[in-house]
N, C-alpha and C positions, 0 to 999 in steps of 0.2 A: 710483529709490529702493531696489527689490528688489534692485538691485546692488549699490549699494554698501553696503545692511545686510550682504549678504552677506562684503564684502570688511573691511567694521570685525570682523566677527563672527569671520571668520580671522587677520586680526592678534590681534587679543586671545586666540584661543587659540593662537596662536605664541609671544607674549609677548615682544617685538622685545630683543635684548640688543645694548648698545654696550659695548665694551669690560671685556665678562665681568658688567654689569650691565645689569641689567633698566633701560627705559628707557622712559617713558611719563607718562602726565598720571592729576592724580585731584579730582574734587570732593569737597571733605572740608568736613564741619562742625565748628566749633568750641565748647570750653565755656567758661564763664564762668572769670573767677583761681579761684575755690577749686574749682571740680569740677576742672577743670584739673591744681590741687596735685594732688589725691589721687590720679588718674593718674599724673603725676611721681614721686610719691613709691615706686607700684608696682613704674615702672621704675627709680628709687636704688636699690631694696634687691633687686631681681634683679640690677641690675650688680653691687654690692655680694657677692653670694653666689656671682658668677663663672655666672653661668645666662643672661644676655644683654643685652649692652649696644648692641645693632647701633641700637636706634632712638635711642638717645643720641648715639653715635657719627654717625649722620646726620642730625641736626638734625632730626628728625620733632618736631611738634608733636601735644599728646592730640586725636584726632579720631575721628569713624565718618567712614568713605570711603560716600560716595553714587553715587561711580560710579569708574573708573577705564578706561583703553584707551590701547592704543599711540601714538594719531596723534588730535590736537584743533586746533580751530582757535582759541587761546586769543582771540582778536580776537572771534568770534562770539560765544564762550562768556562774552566781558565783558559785553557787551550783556545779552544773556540772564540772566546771574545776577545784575546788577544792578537788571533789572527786578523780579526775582522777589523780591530780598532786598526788595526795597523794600512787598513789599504783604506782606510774613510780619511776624509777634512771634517775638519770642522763646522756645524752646521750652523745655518743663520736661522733663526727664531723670531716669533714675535709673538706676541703671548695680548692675544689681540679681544677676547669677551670672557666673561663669570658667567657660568653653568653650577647644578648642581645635580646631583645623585640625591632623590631623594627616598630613605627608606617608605616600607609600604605600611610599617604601623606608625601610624603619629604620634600615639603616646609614648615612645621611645626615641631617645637622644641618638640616631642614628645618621643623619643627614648629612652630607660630604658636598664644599664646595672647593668650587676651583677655578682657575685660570684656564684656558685654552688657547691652544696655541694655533693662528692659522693651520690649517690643514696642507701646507703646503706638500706637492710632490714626490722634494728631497726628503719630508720626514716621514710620507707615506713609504718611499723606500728603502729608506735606513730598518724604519722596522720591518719591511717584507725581507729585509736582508738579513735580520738578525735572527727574525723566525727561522729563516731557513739555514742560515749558518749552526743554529741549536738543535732545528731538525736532523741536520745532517752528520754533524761531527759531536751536538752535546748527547744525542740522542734523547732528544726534549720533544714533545709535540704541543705545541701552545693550548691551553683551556679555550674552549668557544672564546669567551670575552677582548680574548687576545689575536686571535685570528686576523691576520691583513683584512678580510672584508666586515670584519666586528668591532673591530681596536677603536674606540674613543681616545686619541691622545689627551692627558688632560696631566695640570699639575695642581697636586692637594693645596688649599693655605687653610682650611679647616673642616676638622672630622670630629661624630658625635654631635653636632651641632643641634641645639633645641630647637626645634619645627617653630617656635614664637619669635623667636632670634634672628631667621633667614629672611626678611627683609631688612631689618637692622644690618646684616652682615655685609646685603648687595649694596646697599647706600655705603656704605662705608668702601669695600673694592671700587664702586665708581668715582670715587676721587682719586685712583691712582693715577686717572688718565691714560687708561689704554689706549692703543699698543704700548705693551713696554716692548723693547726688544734688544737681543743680542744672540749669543753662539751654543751653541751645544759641544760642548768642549770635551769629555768626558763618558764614559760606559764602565758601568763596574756592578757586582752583584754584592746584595746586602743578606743577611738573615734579618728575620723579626720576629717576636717582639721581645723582649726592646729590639733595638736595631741595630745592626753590628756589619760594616761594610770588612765584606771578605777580602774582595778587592777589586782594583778601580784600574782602566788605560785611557788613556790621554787619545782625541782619534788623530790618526796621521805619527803617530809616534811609537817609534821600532823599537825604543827600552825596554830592561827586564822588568817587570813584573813581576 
């Protein structure tokens, strides 16, 4: 087991690329349609203003990423997250300041903003639940980044972002008037890039899948 955490632990800080893009799995949560809109609506009007359109451009859906890494076994991970959707609710959210990720060279278009969502409890232990539900049964061990006492919840509304642009972008999110808020409806694993949802469960709901 000490190995191959090891060996998950260096691919993800490799960050395996296929054909000049990043290439890898991610657990993401979903929101309900209208927490949803107001997301969407953050990334309209940064494309709109010419500040970034890449996650329109690749079919990303609004989410916070629970986990992400190079190499899954989406087979295990079905099992697993289907169990776990099934004993959760529905989570309440509220997506309440803008943060950003900013890369370490400035001359390059790498800078990632986002929403955040209160830090609240339930969501610190949905993802301590899901970690452990992947450790156990996907046989997953989360990358540093993802780890219950490292995890930043955050949701993307713009990546690549010009280092000249990110104050233009924050003025622009502070009229959304935060908090938005609403539910976390939703758990499913996507591939990228592009982006390709393998598949998705509803939480609190026994369906197949």
């Amino acid at each position: 087991m000490a190995q191959r955490q090891g060996e998950l632990e260096r691919a993800a800080a490799q960050s395996e690329v296929v054909g000049g893009k990043k290439h890898g799995y991610a657990v993401e949560l979903y929101f309900d349609p209208a927490l949803e809109n107001q997301v969407l609506k953050a990334w309209n009007v940064l494309g709109r203003r010419q500040i970034s359109t890449q996650l329109i451009e690749m079919s990303a859906r609004p989410h916070i990423t629970l986990l992400s890494a190079p190499c899954l076994d989406p087979h295990r991970l079905h099992v697993a997250l289907k169990g776990l959707a099934a004993r959760l609710d529905p989570l309440p959210l509220s997506l309440s300041s803008v943060g950003a990720f900013l890369s370490p060279d400035t001359n390059k278009e790498g800078d990632v903003l986002f929403l955040a969502p209160t830090p609240a409890a339930s969501l610190l232990h949905l993802h301590t639940q899901v970690c452990d539900a992947l450790r156990k049964e996907g046989g997953v061990e989360p990358p540093d980044e993802f780890r219950p006492d490292s995890w930043v919840p955050h949701c993307s509304v713009a990546q690549d972002v010009p280092r000249n642009r990110i104050a233009d972008a924050f003025c622009i999110l502070r009229d959304l008037k935060l908090p938005v808020s609403g539910y976390a409806m939703d758990i499913g694993l996507v591939e990228f890039s592009p982006v390709r949802e393998i598949f998705s469960f509803s939480l609190g709901c026994n369906s197949e899948g």
